[in-house]
C-alpha positions as CSV (number, residue, x, y, z in Angstrom):
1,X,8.3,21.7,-8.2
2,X,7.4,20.2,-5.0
3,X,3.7,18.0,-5.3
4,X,3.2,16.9,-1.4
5,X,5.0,16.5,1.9
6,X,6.8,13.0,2.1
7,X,5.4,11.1,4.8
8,X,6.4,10.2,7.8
9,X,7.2,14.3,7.7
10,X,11.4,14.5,8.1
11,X,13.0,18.1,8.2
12,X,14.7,19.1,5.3
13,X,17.2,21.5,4.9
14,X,15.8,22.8,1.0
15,X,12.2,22.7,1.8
16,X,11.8,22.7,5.3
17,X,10.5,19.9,5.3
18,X,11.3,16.4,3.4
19,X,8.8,17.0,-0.2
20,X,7.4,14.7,-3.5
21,X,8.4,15.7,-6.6
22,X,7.7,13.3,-9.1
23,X,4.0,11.8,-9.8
24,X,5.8,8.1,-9.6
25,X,6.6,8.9,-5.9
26,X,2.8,10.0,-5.2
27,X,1.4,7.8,-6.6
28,X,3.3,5.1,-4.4
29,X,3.0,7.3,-1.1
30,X,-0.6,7.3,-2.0
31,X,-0.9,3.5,-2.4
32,X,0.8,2.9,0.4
33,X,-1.8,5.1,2.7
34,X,-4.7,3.4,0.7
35,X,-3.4,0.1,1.8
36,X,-2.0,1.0,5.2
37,X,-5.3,3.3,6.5
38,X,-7.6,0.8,8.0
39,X,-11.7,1.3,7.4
40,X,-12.9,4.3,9.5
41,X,-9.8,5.9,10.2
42,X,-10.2,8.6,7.8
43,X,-11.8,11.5,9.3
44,X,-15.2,12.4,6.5
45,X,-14.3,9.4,4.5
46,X,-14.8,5.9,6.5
47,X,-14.8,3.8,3.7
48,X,-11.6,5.0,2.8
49,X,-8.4,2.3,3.5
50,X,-8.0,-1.4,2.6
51,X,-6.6,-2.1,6.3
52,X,-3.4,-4.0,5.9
53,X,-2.8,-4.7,9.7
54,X,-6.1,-6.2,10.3
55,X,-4.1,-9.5,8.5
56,X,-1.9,-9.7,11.4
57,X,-4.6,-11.1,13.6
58,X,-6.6,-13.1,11.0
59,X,-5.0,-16.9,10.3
60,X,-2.8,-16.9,7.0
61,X,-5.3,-18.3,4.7
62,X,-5.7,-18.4,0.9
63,X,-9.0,-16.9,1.7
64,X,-7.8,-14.3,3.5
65,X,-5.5,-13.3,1.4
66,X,-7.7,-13.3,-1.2
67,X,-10.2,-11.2,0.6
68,X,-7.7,-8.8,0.9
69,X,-6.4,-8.5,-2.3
70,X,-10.8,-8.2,-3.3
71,X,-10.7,-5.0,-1.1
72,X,-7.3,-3.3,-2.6
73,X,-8.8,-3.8,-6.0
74,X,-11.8,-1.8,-5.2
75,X,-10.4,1.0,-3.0
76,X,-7.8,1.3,-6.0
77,X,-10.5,1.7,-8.3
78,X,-12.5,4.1,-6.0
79,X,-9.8,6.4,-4.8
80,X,-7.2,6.4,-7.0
81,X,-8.4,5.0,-10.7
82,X,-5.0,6.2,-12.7
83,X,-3.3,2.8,-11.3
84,X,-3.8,-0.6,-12.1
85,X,-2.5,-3.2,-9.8
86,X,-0.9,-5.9,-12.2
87,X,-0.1,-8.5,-9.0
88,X,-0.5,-9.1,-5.3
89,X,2.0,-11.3,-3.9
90,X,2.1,-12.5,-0.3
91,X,5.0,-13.7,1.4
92,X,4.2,-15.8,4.3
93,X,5.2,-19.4,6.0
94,X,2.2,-20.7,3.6
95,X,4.3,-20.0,0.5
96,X,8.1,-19.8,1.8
97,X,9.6,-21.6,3.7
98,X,12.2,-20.3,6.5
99,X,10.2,-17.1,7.5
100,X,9.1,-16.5,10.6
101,X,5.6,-18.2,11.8
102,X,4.5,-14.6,12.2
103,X,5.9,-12.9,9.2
104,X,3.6,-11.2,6.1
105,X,4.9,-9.2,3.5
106,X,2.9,-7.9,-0.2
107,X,4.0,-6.9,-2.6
108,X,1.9,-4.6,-4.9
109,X,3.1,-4.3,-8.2
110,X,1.0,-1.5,-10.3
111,X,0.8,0.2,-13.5
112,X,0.6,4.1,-13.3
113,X,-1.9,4.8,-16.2
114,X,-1.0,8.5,-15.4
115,X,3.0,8.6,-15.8
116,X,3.0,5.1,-18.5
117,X,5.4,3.8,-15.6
118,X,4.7,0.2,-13.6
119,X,6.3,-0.5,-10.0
120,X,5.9,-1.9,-6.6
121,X,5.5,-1.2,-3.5
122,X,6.5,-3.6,-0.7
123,X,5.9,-3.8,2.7
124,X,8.1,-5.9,3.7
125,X,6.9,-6.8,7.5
126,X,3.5,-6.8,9.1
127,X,4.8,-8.8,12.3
């Protein structure tokens, strides 16, 4: 049973096209557009999208990061209340050393309330 199209869209030789079929992989693909989609990008819904690349122009801060994680916690709530999102983590040169002056990465982990599963979902490099 295929759920949704797996995004970026990559031909498949079964379906056509590349295609979700389990809720775990949804749910992530979904997170990951939630976090990735900035404010006002989303034709009929501009509130929709936490905005992820916006960081890479604001100075690494606790407060910013902070601010972010505020505004994934209530899109997550709004949009897409079957997950609960156990941790943020941040990697960036205010918390490890040896990474590039310009480097961010989060880490997401979540609970699917849904499928009774936790995970993550990284994005390993907004430089």
């Amino acid at each position: 049973m295929s759920l949704a199209p797996r995004i970026p869209l990559v031909r498949s030789t079964r379906d056509g096209y590349g295609m979700i079929d389990t809720y775990g992989e949804l749910v992530a693909q979904n997170l990951k557009m939630l976090v990735l989609t900035n404010p006002g990008e989303r034709i009929m819904d501009p509130n929709f999208g936490v905005g992820a690349r916006r960081l890479l122009f604001e100075n690494m801060t606790p407060v910013v990061f902070e601010t972010f994680k505020s505004r994934l916690l209530q899109q997550v709530q709004r949009y897409m209340p079957y997950v609960q999102i156990a941790n943020v983590d941040f990697t960036s040169p205010l918390n490890t050393p040896n990474v590039d002056e310009n480097f961010l990465g989060i880490t997401i982990s979540y609970f699917n309330t849904a499928t009774g599963r936790g995970s993550r979902l990284r994005i390993p490099a907004l430089a």
